[in-house]
GULOLO-717157 format. One record per atom (N, C-alpha, C): y, x, z; residue in three letters. Coordinates in steps of 0.2 Angstrom, whole numbers, plus 5000, padded with zeros to 4 digits. Layout:
! GULOLO-717157
YXZALA ...
! end
This chain:
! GULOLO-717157
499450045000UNK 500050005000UNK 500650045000UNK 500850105005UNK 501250145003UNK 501350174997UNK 500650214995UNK 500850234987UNK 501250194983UNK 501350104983UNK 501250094981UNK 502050064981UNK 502250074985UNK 502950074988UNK 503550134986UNK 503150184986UNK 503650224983UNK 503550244977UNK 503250224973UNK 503150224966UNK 503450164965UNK 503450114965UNK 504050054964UNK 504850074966UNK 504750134972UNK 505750164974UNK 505650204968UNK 505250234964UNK 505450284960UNK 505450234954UNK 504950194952UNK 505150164943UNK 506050134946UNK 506350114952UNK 506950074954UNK 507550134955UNK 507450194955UNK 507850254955UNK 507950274946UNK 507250284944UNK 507550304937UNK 507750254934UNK 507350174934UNK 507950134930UNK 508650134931UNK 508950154935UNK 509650174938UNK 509850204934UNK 509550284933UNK 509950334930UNK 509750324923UNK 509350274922UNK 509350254913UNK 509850224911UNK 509850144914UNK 510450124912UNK 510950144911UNK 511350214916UNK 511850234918UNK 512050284912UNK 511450304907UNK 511550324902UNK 511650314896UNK 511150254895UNK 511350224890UNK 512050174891UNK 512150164895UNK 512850114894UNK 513750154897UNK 513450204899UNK 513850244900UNK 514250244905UNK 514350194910UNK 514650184917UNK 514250124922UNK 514550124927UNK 514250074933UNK 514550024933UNK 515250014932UNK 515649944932UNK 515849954923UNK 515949884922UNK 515949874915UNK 516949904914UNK 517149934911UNK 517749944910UNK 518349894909UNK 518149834908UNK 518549764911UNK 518749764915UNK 518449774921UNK 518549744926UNK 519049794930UNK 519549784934UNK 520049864938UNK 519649864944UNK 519649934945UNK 519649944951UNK 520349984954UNK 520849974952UNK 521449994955UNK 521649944959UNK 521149934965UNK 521349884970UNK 521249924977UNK 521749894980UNK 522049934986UNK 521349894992UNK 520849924994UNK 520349915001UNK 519949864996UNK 519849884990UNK 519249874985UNK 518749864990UNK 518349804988UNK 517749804991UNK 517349754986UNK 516549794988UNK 515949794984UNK 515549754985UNK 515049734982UNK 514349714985UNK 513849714979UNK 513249754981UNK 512749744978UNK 512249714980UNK 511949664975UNK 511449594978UNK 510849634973UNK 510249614978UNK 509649674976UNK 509849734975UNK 509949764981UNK 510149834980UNK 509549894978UNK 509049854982UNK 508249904979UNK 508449994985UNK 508350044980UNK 508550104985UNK 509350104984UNK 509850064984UNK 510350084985UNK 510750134982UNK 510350144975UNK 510650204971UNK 511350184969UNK 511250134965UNK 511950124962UNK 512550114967UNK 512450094971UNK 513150114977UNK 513350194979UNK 512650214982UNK 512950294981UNK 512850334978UNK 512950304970UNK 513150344964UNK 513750324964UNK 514150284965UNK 514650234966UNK 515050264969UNK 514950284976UNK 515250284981UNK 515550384979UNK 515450404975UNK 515750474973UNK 516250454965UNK 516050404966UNK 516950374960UNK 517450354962UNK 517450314966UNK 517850274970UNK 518050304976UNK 518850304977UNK 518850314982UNK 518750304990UNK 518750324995UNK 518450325002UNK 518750255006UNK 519150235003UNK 519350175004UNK 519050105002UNK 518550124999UNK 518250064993UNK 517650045000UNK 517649974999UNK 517149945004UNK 516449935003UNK 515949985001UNK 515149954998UNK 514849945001UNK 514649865001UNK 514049835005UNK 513349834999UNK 512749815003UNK 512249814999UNK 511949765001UNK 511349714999UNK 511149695001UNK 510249674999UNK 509749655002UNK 509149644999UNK 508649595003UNK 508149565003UNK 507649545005UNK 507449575011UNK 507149665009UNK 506949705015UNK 507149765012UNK 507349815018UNK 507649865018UNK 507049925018UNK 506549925014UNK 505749955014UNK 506250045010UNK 506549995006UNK 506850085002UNK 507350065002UNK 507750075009UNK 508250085010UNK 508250155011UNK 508850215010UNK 508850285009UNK 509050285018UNK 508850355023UNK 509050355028UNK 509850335029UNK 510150315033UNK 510750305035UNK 511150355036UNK 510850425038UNK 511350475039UNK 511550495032UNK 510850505028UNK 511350525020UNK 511950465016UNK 511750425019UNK 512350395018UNK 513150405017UNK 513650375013UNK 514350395015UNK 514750365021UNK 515150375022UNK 515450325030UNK 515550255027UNK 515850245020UNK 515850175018UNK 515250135015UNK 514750155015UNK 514150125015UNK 513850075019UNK 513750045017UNK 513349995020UNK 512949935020UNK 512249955022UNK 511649915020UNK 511249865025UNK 511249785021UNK 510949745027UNK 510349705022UNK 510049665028UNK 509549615025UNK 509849555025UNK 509649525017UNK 509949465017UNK 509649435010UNK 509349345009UNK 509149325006UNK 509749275002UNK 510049314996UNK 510649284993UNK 510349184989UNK 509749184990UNK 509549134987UNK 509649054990UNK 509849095000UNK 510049035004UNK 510849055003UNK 510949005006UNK 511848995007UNK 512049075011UNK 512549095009UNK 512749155013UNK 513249125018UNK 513249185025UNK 513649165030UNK 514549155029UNK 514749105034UNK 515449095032UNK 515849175031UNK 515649215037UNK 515949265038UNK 516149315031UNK 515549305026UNK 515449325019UNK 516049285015UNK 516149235015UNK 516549205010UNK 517149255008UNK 517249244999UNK 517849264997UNK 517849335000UNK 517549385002UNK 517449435004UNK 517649495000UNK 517449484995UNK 517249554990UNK 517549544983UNK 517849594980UNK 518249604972UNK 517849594966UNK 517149644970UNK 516749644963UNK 516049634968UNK 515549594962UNK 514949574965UNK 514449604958UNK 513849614961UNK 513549664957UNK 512649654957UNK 512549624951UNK 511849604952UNK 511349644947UNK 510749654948UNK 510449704942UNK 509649684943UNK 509449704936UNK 508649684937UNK 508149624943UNK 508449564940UNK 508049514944UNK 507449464941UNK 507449514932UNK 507249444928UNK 506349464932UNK 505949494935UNK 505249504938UNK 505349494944UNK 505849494948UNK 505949454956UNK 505849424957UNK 505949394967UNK 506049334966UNK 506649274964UNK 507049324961UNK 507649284961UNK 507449244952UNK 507049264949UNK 507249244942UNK 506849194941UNK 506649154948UNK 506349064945UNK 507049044947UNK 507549064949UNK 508349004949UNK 508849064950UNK 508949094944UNK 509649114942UNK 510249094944UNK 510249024942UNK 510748984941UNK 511148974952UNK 510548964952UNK 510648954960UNK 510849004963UNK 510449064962UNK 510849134964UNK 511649164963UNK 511749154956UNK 512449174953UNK 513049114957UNK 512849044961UNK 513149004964UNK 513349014969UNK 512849054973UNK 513149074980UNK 513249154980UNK 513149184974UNK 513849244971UNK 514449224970UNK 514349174969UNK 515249144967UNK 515749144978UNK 515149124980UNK 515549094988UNK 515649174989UNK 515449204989UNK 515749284993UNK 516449324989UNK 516349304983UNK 516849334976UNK 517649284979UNK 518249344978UNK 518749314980UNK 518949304975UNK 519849254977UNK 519949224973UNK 520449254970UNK 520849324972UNK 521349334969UNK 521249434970UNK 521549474966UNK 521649524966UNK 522349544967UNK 522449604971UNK 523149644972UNK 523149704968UNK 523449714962UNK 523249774959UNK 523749804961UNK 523549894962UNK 523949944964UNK 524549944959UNK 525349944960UNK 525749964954UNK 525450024950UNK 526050014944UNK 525750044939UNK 526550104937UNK 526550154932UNK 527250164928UNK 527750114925UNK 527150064924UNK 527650004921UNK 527849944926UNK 527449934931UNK 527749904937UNK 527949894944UNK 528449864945UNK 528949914952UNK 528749864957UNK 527949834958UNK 527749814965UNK 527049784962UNK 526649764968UNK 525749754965UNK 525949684965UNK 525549684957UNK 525449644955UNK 524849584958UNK 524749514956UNK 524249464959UNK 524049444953UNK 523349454952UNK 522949384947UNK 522549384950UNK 522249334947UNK 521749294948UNK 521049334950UNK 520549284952UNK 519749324957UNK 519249354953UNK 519049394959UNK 518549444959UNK 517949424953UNK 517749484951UNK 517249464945UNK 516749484949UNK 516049454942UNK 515349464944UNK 515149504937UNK 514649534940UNK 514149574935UNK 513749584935UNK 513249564930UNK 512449564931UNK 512149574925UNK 511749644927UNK 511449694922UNK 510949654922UNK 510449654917UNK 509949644916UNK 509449664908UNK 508649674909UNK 508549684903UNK 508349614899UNK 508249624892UNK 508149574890UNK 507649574884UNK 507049544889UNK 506549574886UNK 506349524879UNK 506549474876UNK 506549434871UNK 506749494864UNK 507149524867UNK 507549554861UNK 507349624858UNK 506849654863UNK 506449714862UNK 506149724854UNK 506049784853UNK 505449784848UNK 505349834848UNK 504749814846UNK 504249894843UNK 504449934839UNK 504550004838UNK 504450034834UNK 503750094835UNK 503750134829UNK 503250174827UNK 503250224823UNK 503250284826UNK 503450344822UNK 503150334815UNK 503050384811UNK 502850404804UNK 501850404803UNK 501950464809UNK 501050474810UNK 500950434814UNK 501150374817UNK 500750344824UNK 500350294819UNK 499650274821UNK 499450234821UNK 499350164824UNK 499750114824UNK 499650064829UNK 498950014831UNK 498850004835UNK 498349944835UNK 498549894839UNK 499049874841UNK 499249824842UNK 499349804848UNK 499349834854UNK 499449834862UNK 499949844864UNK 500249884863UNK 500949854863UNK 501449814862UNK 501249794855UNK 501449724853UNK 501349674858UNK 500749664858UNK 500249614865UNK 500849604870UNK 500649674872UNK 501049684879UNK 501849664881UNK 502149674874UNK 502849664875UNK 503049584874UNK 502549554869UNK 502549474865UNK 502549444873UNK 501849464878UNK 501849414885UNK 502549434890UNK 502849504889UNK 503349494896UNK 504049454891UNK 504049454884UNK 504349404881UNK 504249344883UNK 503749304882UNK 503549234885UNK 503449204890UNK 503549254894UNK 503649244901UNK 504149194904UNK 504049134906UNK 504649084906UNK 504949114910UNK 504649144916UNK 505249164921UNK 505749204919UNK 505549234913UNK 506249314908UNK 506349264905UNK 506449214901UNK 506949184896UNK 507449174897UNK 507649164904UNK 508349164904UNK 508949184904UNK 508749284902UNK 508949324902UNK 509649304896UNK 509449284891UNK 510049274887UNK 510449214884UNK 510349194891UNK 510649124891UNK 511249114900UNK 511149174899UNK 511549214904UNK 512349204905UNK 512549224898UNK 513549194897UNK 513349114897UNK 512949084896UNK 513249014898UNK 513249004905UNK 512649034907UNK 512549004915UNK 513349024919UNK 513849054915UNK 514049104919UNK 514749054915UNK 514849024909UNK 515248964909UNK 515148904911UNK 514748884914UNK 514448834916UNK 514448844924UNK 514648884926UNK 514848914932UNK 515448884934UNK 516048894929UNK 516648894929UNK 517048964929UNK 516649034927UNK 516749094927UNK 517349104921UNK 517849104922UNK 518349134917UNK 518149224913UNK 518449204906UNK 518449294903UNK 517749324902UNK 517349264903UNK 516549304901UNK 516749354896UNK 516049414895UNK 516049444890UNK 515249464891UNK 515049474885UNK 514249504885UNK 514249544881UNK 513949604882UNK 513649664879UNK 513149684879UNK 512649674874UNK 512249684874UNK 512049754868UNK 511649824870UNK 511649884869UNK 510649904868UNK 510549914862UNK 509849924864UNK 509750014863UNK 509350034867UNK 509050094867UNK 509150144863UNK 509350204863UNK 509450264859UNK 508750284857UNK 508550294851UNK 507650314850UNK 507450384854UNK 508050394854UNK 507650454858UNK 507550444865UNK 507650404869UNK 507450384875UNK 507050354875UNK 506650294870UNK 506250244869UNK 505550284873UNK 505350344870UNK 504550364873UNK 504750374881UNK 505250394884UNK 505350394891UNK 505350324894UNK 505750274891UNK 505750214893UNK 505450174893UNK 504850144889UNK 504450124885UNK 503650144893UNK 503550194897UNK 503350194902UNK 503250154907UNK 503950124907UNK 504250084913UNK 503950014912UNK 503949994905UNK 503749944905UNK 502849934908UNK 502549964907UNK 501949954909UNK 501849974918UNK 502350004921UNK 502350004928UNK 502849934929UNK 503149904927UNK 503349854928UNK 502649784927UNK 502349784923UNK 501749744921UNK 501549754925UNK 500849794927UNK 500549814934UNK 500949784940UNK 501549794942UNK 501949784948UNK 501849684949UNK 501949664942UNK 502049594943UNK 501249574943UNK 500749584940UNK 500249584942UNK 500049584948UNK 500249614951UNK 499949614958UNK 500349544963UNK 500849514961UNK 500949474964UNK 500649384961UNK 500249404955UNK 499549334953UNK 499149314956UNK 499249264958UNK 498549244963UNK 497849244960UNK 498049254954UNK 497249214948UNK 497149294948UNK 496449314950UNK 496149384951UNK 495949404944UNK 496049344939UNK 495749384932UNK 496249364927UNK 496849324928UNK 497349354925UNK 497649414927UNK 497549444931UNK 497849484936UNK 497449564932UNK 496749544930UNK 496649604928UNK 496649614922UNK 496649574918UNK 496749564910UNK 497449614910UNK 497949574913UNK 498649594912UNK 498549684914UNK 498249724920UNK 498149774921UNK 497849814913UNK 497449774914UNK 496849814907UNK 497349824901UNK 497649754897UNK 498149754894UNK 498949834895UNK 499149834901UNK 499549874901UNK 499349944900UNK 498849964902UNK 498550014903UNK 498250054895UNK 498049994890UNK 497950014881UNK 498550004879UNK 499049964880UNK 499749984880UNK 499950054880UNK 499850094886UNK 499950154888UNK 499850184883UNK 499050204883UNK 498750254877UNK 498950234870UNK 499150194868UNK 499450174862UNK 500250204862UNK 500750214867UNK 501050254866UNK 501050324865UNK 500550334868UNK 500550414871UNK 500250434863UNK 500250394856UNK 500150404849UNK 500750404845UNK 501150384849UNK 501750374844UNK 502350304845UNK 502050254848UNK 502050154846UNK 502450154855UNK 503150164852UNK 503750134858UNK 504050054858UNK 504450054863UNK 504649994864UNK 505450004866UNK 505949984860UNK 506549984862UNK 506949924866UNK 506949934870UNK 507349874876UNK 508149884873UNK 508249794875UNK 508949774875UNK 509149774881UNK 509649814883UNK 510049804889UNK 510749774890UNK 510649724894UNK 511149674892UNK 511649664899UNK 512349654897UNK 512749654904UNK 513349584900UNK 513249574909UNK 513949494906UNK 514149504913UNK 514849494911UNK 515449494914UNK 515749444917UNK 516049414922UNK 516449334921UNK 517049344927UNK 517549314925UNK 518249314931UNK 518149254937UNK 518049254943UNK 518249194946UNK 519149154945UNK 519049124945UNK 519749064944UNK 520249074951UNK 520749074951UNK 521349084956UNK 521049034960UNK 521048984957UNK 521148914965UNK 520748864960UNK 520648814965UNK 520048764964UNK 520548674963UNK 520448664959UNK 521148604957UNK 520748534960UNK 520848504963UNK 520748464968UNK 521348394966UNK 521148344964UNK 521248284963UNK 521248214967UNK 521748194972UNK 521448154976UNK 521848064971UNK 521248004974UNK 521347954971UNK 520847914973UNK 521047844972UNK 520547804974UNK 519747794971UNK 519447834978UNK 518747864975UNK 518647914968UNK 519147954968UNK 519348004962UNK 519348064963UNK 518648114963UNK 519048164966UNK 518648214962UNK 519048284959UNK 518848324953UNK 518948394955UNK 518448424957UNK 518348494960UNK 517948534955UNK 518448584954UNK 518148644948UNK 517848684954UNK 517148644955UNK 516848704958UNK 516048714953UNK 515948774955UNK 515248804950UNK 514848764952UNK 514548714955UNK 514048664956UNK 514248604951UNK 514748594949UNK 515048544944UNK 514848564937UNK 514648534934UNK 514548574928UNK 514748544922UNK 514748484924UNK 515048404919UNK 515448384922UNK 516048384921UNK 516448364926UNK 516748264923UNK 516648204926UNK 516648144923UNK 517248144919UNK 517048074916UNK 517648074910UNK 518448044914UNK 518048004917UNK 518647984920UNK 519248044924UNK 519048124927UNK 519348154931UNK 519348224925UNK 519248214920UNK 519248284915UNK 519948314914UNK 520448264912UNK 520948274910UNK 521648264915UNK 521248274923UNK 521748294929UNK 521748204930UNK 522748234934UNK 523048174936UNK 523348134931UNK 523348134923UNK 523648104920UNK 523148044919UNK 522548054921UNK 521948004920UNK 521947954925UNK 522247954931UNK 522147944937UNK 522647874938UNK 521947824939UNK 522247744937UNK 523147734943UNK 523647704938UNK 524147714943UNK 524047634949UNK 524547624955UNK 524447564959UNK 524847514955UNK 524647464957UNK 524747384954UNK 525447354956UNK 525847344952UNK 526647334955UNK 526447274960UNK 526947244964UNK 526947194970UNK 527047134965UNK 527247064966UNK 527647014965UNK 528247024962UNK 528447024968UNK 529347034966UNK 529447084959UNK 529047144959UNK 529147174955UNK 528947174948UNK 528647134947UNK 528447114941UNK 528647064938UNK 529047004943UNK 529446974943UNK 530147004938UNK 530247034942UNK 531047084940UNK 530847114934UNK 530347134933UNK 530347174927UNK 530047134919UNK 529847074922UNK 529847034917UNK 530746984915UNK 531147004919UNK 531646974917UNK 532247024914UNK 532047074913UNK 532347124910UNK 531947134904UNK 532347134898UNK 532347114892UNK 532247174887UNK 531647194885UNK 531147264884UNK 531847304879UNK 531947364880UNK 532347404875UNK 532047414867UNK 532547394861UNK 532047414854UNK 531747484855UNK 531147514855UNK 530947584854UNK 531647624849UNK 531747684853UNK 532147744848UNK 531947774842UNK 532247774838UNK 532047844833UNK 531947904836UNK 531447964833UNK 531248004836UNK 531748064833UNK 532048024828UNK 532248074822UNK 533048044822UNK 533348074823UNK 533948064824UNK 534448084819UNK 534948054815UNK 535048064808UNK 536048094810UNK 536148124807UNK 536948124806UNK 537448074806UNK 537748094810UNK 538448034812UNK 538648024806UNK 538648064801UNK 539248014797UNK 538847994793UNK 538248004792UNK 537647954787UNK 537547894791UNK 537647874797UNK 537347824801UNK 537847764799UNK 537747704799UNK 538047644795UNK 538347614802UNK 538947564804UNK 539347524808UNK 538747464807UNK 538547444813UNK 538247374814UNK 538747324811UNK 538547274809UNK 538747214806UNK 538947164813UNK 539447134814UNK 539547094819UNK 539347034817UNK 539146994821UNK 539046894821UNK 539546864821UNK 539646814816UNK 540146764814UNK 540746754820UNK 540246734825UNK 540946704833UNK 541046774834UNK 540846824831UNK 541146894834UNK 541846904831UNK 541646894822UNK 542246874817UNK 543046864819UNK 542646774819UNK 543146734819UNK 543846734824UNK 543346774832UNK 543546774839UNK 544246814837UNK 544046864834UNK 544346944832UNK 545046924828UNK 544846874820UNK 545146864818UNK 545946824822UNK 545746784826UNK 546446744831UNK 546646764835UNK 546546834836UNK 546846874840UNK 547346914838UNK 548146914840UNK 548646934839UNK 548447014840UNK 548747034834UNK 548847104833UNK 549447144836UNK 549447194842UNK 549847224846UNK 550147284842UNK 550847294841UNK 551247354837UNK 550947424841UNK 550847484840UNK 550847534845UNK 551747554847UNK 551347564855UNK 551747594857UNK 552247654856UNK 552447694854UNK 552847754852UNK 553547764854UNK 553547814860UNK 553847854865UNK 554147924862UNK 554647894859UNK 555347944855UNK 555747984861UNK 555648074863UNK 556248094868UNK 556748114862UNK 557448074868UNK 558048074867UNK 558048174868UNK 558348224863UNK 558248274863UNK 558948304866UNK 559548244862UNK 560148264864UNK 560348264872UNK 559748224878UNK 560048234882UNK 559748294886UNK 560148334888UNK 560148394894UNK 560048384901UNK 559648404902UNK 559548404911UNK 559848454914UNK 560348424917UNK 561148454922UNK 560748504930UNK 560848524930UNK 560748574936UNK 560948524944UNK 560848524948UNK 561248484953UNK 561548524956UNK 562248514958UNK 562848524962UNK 562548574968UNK 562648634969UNK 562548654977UNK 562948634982UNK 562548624989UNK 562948614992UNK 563448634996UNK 563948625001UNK 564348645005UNK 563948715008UNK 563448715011UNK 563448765013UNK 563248805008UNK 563048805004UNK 562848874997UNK 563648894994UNK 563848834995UNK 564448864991UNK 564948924996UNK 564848905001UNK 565248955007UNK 564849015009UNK 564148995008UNK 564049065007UNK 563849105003UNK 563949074994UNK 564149104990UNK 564649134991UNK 565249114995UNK 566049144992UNK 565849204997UNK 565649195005UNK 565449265008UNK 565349325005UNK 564749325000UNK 564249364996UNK 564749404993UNK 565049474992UNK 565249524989UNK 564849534983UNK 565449524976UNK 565049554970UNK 565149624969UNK 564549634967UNK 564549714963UNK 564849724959UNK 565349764957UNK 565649814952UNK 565249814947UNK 565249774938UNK 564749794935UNK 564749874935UNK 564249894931UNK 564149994930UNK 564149994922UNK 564550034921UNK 564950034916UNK 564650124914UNK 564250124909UNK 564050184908UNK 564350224899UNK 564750254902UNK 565250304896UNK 565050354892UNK 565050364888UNK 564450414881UNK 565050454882UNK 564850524881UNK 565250604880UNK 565150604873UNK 565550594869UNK 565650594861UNK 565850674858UNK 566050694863UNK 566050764863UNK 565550814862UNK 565050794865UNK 564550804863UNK 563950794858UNK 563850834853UNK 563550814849UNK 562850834845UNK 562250784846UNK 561350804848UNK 561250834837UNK 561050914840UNK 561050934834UNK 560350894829UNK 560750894826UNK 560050864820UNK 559650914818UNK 558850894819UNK 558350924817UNK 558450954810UNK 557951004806UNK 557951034803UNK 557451014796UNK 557750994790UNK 557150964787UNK 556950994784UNK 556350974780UNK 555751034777UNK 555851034771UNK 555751064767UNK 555851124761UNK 555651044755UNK 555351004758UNK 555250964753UNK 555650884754UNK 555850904761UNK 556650834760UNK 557050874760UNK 557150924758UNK 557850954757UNK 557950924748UNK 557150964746UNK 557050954738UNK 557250864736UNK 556950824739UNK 557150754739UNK 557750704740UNK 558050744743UNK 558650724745UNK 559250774738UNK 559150814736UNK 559650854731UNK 559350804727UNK 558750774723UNK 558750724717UNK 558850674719UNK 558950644724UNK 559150544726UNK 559750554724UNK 560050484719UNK 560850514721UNK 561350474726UNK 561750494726UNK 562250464733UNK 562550404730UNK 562550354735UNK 562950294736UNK 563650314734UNK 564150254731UNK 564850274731UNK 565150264736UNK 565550294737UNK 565950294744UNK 566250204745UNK 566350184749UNK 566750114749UNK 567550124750UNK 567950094748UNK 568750114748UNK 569050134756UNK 568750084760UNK 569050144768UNK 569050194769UNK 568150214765UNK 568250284763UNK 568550334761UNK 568550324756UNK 569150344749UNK 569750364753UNK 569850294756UNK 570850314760UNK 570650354764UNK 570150384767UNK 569950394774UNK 570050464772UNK 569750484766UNK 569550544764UNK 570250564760UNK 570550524757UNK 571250584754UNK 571750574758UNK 571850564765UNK 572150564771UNK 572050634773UNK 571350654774UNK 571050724776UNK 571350764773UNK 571250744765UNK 571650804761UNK 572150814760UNK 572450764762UNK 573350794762UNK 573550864768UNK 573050824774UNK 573250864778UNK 573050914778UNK 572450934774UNK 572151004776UNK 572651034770UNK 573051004765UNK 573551034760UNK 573951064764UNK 574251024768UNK 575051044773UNK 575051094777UNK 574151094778UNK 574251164783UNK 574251214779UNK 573851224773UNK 573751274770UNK 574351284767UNK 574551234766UNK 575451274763UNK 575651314769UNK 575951294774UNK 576251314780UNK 575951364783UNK 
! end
C-alpha cells in the first residue's frame, strides 16, 4: 500500500513539471497578480508542488493556501515557506463561512479520475463561495492610485482526454493497444466533461472566460504517454468488479510494450479561465426576486430583463378617477422640423369672427422731446457760502523760451538727395512783403 502511495506522489510531481512545460507558466497570464496581500488557493493540492513552485514567484506577501481530502503527500511542514499553507478539506461540501470571498485566485487541476469528476459542476459552485468579489490592483506608471475591478478568477487545468491521439513513428509497428487503451479513458463518462468545461463556467455566471487548449510537443509524447498507463492502473484499483479491474490492468500494461516500439499518445492539455462578477443584482418585488447567483442558471422570463420587467402597483380610485378626466395629450413627433417650414394652425370660425369685432388699438409711440435740457439744481445757501470761503488758485501759466532753439536733426544723404528734386511751394504774399522788408534792411546796413 505504501509503494503504492508514493508512486502515485511521484506520477502527481512530474505531472506538475509537465504541464509547467508545455504551457509555460502556473497562472494563466490574464489573470494579475499585482495585487497588494494576494491570496491563493489550491483545491486538490496532491503533493503541494504547484504552490511551492509558486511560492518562489510571488512575492512573500502572497497568501498560499492548499487544500485536499487527506494530507497522505503532504511535503513535511518545515520545508515549507512561512506563507504556505496546507489543510484538510472536502471542497465538494459547502466550505466554511470563515472561507468566503477569501481568495484572488482559486486554482484547480487534474480531477477528471477523482473523486471530484462525478460533479464538476458542483465543485466549481462552491469555488465560486471562497473567490472574492473585487480586486485592488497595485498602481501602475499610468495610474496615480490602485485601482478596483471586479472578482477573483478561477482556473482549472485539466487533461482532455477525448481530444488525444495516437501517433506512430515511421518504423513502429502498431497493434492496436493503445488505441484500445486511449478510446476507453475517452469514453469514460466520468472524463467527458472535460470540454464542456467553458460552459459550466458560463453557466456559472463566470465573466471573461477563456479556453486554451495546447496539445503535446512530440517530443515529450514518449515521456508522457507513460503516465497514462500509471493513471489506468491507479483508477483500476478503485473498481469494485475484480475482472473489470484486471482486463483494464492487462490492457494497460500491452499498451505499455506497444510504446516502448514506437506507438505514443499526444494529450490535449486544456485550461479555462473565468472572472467572478463585482456584485450579485438582487431584485425585490411582489414574489419577484432575481439573483445572479452560480446555482441559477436560467434565470425566469419574468426577472431576466431586471426592474424594467417588474409588474408596477395598481393606482387607487381617486386616481384613476383624475386621470381619466384629463384629456390624453396627441403623441409628439420624434422628428422635429424647422421653424420656418412649420405651417400657423388654422383657427375655428368663433375664433374668426370674435377677432374680427374687436377694435384695433394704434401703438403706442413715446417721441423724447430732445430740445429740452435737464438744468442742474440751484446749490444751496450753505454751498454757496462755502463756496465764496474756498480760495481759488492762480491758474499756472507755463511760458516757452523762444530763445532758445532745439537744433534740428541731421538728414541722410538720401533726403538731402530728395528734398533738392521736390520743388518748393510759392511763397504766399505776407511772405513776399515779409521777405523784401528783410531786404531793404539788410541793403541799409550794408550801405552804411
Amino acid at each position: 500500500m505504501a509503494t503504492r502511495e508514493y508512486l502515485f506522489a511521484m506520477r502527481l510531481n512530474f505531472q506538475h513539471f509537465l504541464w509547467r512545460e508545455v504551457m509555460g507558466c502556473l497562472i494563466h497570464p490574464a489573470i494579475p497578480t499585482t495585487v497588494p496581500r494576494l491570496a491563493v488557493v489550491d483545491i486538490g493540492t496532491g503533493t503541494a508542488a504547484w504552490l511551492v513552485n509558486l511560492a518562489n514567484l510571488l512575492p512573500s506577501s502572497t497568501q498560499l493556501d492548499g487544500f485536499d481530502v487527506k494530507d497522505l503527500h503532504y511535503p513535511h511542514k518545515d520545508y515549507l515557506d512561512t506563507n504556505v499553507t496546507l489543510g484538510i478539506m472536502d471542497f465538494m461540501d459547502d466550505p466554511p463561512q470563515y472561507l468566503h470571498e477569501k481568495y484572488d485566485i482559486v486554482h484547480i487541476r487534474f480531477c477528471s479520475f477523482g473523486k471530484h469528476a462525478t460533479n464538476p459542476k458542483g465543485l466549481l459552485i462552491n469555488c465560486l463561495k471562497v473567490l472574492s468579489k473585487e480586486l485592488h490592483l497595485i498602481p501602475n506608471l499610468l495610474l496615480t492610485r490602485a485601482s478596483t475591478e471586479p472578482g477573483g478568477y478561477i482556473q482549472w487545468d485539466e487533461f482532455d482526454a477525448v481530444k488525444s491521439r495516437v501517433l506512430a513513428s515511421p518504423n513502429a509497428t502498431p497493434t492496436g493497444d493503445v488505441e484500445r487503451l486511449n478510446g476507453y479513458v475517452g469514453n469514460v463518462n466520468r472524463n467527458r466533461w472535460v470540454g464542456d468545461l467553458g460552459g459550466d463556467f458560463l453557466e456559472c455566471g463566470l465573466e471573461e472566460v477563456k479556453i486554451e487548449v495546447r496539445p503535446e510537443p512530440c517530443a515529450i509524447t514518449p515521456i508522457s504517454s507513460e503516465l497514462l498507463c500509471m493513471v489506468c492502473e491507479e483508477y483500476a484499483a478503485t473498481i469494485p468488479d475484480q475482472r473489470t479491474r484486471d482486463e483494464l490492468c492487462d490492457m494497460s500494461r500491452k499498451a505499455h510494450g506497444e510504446m516502448r516500439q514506437g506507438v505514443t499518445v499526444s494529450k490535449a492539455l486544456q485550461t479555462v479561465i473565468g472572472r467572478k462578477p463585482k456584485r450579485q443584482r438582487q431584485y425585490h418585488g411582489s414574489a419577484y426576486t432575481a439573483l445572479n447567483h452560480a446555482v441559477k442558471h436560467e434565470p425566469s422570463p419574468e426577472v431576466q430583463d431586471g426592474p424594467a420587467s417588474m409588474p408596477k402597483p395598481v393606482p387607487s380610485r381617486k386616481k384613476r378617477a383624475r386621470l381619466a378626466s384629463v384629456p390624453t395629450p396627441a403623441p409628439r413627433s420624434k422628428k422635429r422640423e424647422n421653424s420656418a417650414s412649420m405651417a400657423t394652425p388654422a383657427h375655428s370660425p368663433e375664433k374668426q369672427e370674435k377677432s374680427a369685432r374687436m377694435p384695433r388699438t394704434a401703438p403706442i409711440r413715446v417721441e423724447q422731446d430732445r430740445s429740452v435740457r435737464m438744468s442742474r439744481p440751484a446749490p444751496s445757501p450753505e454751498e454757496q457760502e462755502k463756496s465764496a470761503r474756498m480760495p481759488r488758485a492762480a491758474p499756472i501759466r507755463v511760458e516757452q523760451d523762444k530763445s532758445v532753439k532745439m537744433p534740428r536733426p541731421a538728414s541722410t544723404p538720401e533726403e538731402q538727395d530728395e528734398s533738392v528734386r521736390m520743388p518748393r511751394p510759392a511763397p504766399s504774399p505776407s511772405e513776399q512783403a515779409k521777405s523784401a522788408s528783410s531786404n531793404l534792411f539788410i541793403d541799409s546796413q550794408s550801405s552804411s
